[in-house]
C-alpha positions as CSV (number, residue, x, y, z in Angstrom):
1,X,38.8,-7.9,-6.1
2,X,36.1,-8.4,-4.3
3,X,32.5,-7.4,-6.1
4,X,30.1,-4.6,-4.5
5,X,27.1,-3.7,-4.2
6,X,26.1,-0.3,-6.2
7,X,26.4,2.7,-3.6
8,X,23.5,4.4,-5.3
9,X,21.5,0.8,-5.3
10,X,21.0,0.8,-1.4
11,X,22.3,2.7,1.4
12,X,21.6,3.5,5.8
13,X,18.6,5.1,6.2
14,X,20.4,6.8,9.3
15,X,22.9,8.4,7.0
16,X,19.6,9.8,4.4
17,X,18.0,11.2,7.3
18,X,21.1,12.9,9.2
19,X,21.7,14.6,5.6
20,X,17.8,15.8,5.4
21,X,17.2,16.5,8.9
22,X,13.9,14.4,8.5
23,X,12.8,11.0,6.8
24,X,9.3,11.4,4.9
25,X,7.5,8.1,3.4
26,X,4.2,8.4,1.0
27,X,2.3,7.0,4.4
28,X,3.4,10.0,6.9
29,X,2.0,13.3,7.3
30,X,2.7,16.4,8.6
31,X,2.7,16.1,12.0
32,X,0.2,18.4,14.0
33,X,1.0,19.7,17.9
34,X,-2.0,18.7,20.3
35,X,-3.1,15.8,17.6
36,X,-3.6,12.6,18.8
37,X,-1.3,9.8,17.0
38,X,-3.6,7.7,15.6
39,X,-5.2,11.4,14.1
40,X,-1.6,12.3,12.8
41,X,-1.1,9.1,10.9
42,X,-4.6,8.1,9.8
43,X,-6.7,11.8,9.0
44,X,-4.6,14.2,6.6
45,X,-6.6,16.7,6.9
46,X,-9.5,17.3,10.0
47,X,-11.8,19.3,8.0
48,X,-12.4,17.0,5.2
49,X,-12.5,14.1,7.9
50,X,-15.1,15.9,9.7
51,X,-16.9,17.4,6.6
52,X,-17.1,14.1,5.5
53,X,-18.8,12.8,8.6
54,X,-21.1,16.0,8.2
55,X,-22.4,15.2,4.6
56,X,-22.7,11.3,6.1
57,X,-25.3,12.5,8.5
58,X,-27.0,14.5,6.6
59,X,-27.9,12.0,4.0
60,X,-28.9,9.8,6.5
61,X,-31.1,12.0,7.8
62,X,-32.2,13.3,4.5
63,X,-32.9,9.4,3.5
64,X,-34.5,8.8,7.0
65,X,-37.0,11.6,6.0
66,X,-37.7,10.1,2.7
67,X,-38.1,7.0,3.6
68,X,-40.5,7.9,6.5
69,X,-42.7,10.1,4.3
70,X,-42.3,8.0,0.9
71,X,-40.8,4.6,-0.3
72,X,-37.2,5.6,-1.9
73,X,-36.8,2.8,-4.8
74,X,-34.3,3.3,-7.9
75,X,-37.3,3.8,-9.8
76,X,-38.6,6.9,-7.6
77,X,-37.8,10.6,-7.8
78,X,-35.6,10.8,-4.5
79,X,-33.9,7.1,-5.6
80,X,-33.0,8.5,-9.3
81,X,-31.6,12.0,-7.3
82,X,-29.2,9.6,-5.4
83,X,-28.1,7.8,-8.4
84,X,-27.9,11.0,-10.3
85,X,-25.6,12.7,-7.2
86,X,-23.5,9.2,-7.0
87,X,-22.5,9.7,-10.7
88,X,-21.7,12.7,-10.0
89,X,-19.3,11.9,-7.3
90,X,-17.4,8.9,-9.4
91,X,-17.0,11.5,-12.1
92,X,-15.3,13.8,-9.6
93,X,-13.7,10.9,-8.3
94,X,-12.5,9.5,-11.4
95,X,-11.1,12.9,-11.8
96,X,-7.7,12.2,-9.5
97,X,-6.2,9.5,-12.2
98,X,-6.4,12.1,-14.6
99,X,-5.2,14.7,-12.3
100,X,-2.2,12.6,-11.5
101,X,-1.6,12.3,-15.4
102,X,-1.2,15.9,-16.0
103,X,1.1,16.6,-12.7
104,X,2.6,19.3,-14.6
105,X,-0.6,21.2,-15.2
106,X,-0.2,23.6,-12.3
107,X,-3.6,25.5,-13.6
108,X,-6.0,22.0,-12.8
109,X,-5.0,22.7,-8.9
110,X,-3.6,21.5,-6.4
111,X,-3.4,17.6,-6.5
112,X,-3.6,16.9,-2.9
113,X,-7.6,18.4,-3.0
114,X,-8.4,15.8,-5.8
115,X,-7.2,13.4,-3.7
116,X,-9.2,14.0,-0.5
117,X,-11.9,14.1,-3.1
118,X,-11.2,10.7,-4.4
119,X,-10.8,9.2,-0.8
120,X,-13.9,10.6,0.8
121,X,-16.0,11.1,-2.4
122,X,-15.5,7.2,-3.2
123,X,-17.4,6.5,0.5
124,X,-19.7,8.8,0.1
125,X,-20.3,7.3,-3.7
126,X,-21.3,3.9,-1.8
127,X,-23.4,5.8,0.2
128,X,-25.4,7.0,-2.4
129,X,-25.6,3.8,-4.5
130,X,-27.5,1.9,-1.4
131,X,-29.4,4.9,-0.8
132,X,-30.8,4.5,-4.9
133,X,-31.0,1.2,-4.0
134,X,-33.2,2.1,-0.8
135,X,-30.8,-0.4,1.2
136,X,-32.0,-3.4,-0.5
137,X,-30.8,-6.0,-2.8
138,X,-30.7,-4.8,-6.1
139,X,-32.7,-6.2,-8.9
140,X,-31.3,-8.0,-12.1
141,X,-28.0,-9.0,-13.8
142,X,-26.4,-5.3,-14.6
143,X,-27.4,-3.9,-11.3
144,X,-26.3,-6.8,-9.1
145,X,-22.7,-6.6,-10.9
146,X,-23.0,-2.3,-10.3
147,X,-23.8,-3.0,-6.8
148,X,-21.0,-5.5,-5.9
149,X,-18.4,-3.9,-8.3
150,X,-18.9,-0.6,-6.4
151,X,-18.6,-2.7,-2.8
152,X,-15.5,-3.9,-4.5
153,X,-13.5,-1.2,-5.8
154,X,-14.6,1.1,-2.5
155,X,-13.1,-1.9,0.2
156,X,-10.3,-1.8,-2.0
157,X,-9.4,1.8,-1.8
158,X,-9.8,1.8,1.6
159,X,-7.2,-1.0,1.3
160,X,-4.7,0.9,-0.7
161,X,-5.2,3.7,2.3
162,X,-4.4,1.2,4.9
163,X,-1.7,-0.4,3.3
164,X,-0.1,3.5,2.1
165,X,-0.8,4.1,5.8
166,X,0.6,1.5,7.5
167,X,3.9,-0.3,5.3
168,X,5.7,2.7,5.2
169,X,5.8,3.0,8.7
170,X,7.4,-0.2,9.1
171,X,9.6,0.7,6.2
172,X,11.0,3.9,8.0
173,X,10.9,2.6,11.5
174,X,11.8,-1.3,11.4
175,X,14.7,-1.2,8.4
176,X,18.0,0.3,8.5
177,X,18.4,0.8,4.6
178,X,16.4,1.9,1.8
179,X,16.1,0.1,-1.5
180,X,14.7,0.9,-4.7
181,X,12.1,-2.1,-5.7
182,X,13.5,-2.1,-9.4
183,X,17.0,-2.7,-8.0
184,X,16.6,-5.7,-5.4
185,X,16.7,-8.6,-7.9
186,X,20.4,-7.4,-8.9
187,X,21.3,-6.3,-5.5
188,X,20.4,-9.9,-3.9
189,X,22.5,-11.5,-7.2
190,X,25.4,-9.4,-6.4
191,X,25.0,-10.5,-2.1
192,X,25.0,-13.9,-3.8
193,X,28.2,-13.4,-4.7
194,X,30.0,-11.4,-2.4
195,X,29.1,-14.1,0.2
196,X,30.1,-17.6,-2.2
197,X,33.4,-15.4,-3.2
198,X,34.0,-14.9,1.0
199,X,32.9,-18.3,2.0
200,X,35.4,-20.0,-0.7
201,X,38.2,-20.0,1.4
202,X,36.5,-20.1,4.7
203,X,36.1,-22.9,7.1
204,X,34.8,-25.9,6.3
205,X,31.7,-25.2,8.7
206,X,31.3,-22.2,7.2
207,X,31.2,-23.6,4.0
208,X,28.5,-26.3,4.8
209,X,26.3,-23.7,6.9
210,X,26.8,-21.6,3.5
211,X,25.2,-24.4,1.3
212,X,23.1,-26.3,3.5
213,X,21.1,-23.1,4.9
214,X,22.0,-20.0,3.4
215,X,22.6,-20.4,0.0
216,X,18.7,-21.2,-0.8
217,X,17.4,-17.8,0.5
218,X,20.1,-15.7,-1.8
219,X,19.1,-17.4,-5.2
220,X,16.2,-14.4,-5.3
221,X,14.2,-11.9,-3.6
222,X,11.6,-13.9,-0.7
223,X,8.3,-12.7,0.3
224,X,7.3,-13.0,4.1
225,X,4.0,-12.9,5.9
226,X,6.1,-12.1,8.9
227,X,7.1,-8.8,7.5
228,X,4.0,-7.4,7.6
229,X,4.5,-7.6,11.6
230,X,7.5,-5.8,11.5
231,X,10.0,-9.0,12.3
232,X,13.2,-8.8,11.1
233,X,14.8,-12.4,12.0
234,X,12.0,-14.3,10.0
235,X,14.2,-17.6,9.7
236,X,15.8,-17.5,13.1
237,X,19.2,-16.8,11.6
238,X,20.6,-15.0,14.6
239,X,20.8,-18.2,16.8
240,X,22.3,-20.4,14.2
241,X,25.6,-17.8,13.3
242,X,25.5,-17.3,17.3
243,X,25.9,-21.4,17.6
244,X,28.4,-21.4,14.8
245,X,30.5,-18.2,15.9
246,X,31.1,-20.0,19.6
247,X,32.9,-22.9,18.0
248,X,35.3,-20.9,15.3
249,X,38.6,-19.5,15.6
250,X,38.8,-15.3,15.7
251,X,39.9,-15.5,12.1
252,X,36.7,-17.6,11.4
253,X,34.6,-15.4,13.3
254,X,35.5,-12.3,11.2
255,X,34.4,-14.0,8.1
256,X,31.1,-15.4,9.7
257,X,30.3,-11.8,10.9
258,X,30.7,-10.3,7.7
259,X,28.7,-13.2,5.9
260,X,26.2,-12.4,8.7
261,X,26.3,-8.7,7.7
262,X,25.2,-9.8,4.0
263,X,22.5,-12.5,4.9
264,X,21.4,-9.3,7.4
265,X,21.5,-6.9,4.5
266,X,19.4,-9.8,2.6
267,X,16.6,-9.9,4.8
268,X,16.1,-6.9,4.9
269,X,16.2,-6.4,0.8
270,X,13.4,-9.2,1.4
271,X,11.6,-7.0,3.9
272,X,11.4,-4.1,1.4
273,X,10.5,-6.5,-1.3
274,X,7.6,-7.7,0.3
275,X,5.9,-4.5,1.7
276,X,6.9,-2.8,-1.3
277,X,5.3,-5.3,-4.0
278,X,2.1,-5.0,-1.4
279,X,1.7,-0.9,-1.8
280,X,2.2,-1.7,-6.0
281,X,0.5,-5.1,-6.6
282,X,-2.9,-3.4,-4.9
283,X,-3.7,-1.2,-7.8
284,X,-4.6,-4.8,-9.4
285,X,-7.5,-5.2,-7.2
286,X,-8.4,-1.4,-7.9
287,X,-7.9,-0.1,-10.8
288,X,-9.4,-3.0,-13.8
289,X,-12.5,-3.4,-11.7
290,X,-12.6,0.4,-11.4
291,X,-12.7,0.5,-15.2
292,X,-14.9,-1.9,-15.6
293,X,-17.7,-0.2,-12.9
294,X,-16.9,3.4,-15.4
295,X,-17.8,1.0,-18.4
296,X,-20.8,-0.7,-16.8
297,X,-22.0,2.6,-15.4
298,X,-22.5,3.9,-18.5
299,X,-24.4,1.3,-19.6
300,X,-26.5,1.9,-16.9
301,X,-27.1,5.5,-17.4
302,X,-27.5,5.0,-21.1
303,X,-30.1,2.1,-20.5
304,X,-32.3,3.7,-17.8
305,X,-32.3,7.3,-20.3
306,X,-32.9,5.6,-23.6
307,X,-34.7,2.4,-23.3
């Protein structure tokens, strides 16, 4: 008997979305009449985009004032305010990994609000940090690595948004199965040996096309730049079992196609793997460097209060 694949490890995406009537990914959003697209999928929510934009401008203008009438310096009562409101914000920021610890805490609120406040409070807290900096270069050691460290783990938040924005749209749109990402190192072993159990007995074509060009790509999950575009035939497969398939018997052909069918299902295990370990591996970038800017911060505050 032939082995197979776990039902529960991977299955159509068609058949999960005829049985829910809808398909929802982490990167989609309710969908609102009279919205533009690029609105529906980037802005969750209008009012906080435009609030955002609202508090932007007045701090600009704010600064402009200051600036005009005064020098603004970290030193300086307006320079201190702004590094006094932009610890502020991180600690409200801050607050949506702890939020997201205590899920089950229905009294802390609803999660979704600490989360516009960690998107658009994290700008604004760049904002504020080169407005106590009076849009200059900072001065010294601890305030250069404050200043870049905050650059840093704001760019990469954006990042994370992008990325939680844009790869599961091509998961929902360009793939025909869903897989979970703890699963596809046993799912590609057991397609590794479905297809050496089918190809066993097949022609002797078939058997050298099997070692000589397939055989590498099942050994383990592969990661592809090409993914990220949406391509689905990233090794050009198609015309190669299409070449092969003209020059076997019908018997031969059945076996190719269903080889096919698994080096199919393979890439798109691949696909899955690749945009998948994106959305987890960029919490590396962002979260260590955003505890080290909470650590260093500190030191800040306590330095400029007590020495």
């Amino acid at each position: 008997m032939k082995p197979t694949v776990p039902k529960k490890a991977y299955r159509p995406r068609a058949s999960r979305a005829a049985a829910s009537g809808v398909l929802k990914t982490a990167g989609q959003t309710t969908k609102r009449s009279g919205a533009t697209r690029w609105a529906n999928t980037w802005v969750q929510s209008p009012n906080w985009f435009f609030g955002f934009w609202i508090v932007v401008a007045l701090c600009l203008v704010i600064y402009t004032l200051n600036a005009l009438f005064g020098q603004v310096h970290p030193g300086s009562a307006w320079g201190l305010s702004y590094g006094i409101a932009a610890t502020i914000l991180f600690v409200a920021v801050f607050l949506y990994a702890l939020r997201r610890r205590l899920m089950k805490v229905r009294a802390l609120g609803r999660s979704w609000v600490y989360l516009q406040v960690h998107v658009y409070g994290g700008a604004l807290f760049l904002l504020l940090v080169f407005m106590h900096t009076g849009f200059q270069w900072p001065q010294g050691v601890l305030t250069w690595w404050l200043w870049a460290l905050s650059i840093w783990v704001v760019g990469s938040g954006l990042l994370g948004i992008v990325l939680q924005k844009w790869l599961p749209t091509l998961l929902s749109s360009g793939l025909t199965t869903e897989v979970h990402y703890d699963r596809i190192p046993d799912l590609v072993s057991e397609i590794r040996r479905r297809a050496e159990a089918l190809v066993e007995d097949a022609d002797y074509a078939i058997r050298t096309f099997y070692r000589d060009d397939l055989a590498p790509s099942l050994t383990g999950p592969e990661t592809h730049l090409a993914y990220y575009l949406g391509a689905s035939d990233v090794n050009g497969r198609s015309r190669q079992f299409d070449a092969l398939g003209a020059m076997l018997p019908a018997e031969e052909r059945a076996k190719l196609s269903e080889l096919r069918e698994m080096v199919q299902t393979k890439q798109e295990i691949d696909a899955h793997y690749t945009l998948q370990k994106a959305l987890r591996g960029w919490l590396l970038l962002h979260v260590p460097v955003s505890v080290v800017l909470i650590v260093l911060l500190g030191f800040h505050i306590f330095s400029v209060w007590y020495w």
